[in-house]
C-alpha positions in Angstrom: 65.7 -110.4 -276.6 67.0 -107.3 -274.8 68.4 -104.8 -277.6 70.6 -102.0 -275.8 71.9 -98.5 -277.3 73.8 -95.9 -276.0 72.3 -92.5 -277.2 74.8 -89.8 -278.9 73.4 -86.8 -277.1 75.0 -85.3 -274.3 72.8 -82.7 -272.2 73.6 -80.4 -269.6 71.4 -79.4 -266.8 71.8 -77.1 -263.5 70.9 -78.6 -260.2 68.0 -76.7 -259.7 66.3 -76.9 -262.9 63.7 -79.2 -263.6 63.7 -80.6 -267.4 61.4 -82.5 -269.7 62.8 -85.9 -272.0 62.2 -87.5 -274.5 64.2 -90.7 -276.4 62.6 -92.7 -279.3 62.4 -96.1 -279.7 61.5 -95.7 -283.1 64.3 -97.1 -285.0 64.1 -100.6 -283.1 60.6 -101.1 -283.4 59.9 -102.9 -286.2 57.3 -101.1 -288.8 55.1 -104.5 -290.0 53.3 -105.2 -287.9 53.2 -101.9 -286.6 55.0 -102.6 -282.8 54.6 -99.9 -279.9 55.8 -99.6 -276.2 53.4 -101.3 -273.7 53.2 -101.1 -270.3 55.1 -98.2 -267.9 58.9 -97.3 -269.4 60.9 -97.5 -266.4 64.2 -94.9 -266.0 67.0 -95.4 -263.3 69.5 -92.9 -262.7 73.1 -93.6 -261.7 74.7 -92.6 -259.5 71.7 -91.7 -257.1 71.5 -88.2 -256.9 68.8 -87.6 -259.5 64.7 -87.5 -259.2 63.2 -88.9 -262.5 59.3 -88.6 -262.6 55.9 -88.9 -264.8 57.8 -91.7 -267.0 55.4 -92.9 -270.2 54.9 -93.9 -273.5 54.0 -91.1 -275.7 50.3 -91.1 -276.2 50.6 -88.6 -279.3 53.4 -88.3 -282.0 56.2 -85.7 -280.9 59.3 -84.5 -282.5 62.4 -86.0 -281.3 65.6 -84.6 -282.0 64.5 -82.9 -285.5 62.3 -86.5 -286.0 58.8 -86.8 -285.9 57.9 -90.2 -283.6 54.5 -91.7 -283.5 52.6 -92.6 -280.5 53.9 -95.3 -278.8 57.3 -95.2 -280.2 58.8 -93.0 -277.5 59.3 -92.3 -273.9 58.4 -88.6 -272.1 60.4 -88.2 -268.6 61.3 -85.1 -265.8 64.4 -85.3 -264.5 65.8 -82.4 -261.7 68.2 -81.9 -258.8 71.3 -83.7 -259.3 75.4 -82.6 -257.8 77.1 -80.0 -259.7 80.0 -81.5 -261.8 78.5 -85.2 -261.6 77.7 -87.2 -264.8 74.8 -89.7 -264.7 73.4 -92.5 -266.8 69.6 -92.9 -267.4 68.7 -96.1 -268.3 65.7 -96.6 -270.1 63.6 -99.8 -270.4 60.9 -100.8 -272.6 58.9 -103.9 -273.5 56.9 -103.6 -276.4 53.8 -105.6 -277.9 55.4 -108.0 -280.6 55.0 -111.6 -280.3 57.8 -112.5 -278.5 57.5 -109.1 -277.1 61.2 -107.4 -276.9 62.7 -105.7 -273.8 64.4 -102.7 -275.5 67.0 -100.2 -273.3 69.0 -96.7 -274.5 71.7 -95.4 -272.1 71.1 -91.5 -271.6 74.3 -89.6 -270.3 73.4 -86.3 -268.5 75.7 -83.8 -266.6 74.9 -81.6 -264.4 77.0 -78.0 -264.4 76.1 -75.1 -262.3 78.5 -72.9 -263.8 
């Protein structure tokens, strides 16, 4: 089952800045058993133009948009470069350890303005 959802946040980034993400999973995993991300999160970037690194699963619980997530429940990205006045997508994919494990996906939008 492949769940998709298109997160409400709309960041804004200069070209030369180099920023830290974060989206959580947490309110599609289920809570009994207790299900977690598994394996390397994968993010592509469209249109090409942006360099998305040191992709994971959150090891330790982080706050996520005024939310505390638990490990495992959440992805940790850098993102930089980018074209001035250009809007991008992230897509982000999970799988995660239930039995039939889930393939889960959140659209991230992201601008980038120099000005």
């Amino acid at each position: 089952m492949t769940t998709i959802i298109t997160a409400i946040q709309k960041p804004y980034m200069h070209s030369d800045e180099t920023r830290n993400g974060a989206v959580s999973f947490d309110d599609l995993l289920s809570a009994s058993p207790d299900e977690t991300i598994t394996g390397t999160p994968t993010i592509t970037g469209s249109p090409a133009g942006l360099t998305i690194s040191n992709v994971a699963a959150t090891t330790g619980s982080r706050e996520i948009n005024g939310k505390t997530v638990a490990a495992g429940k959440a992805v940790t990205f850098t993102v930089s470069g980018g074209a001035d006045q250009t809007g991008y997508s992230l897509t982000v994919t999970v799988v995660t350890d239930s039995t039939p494990a889930q393939t889960l996906v959140r659209v991230l939008s992201l601008t980038v303005a120099d000005s």
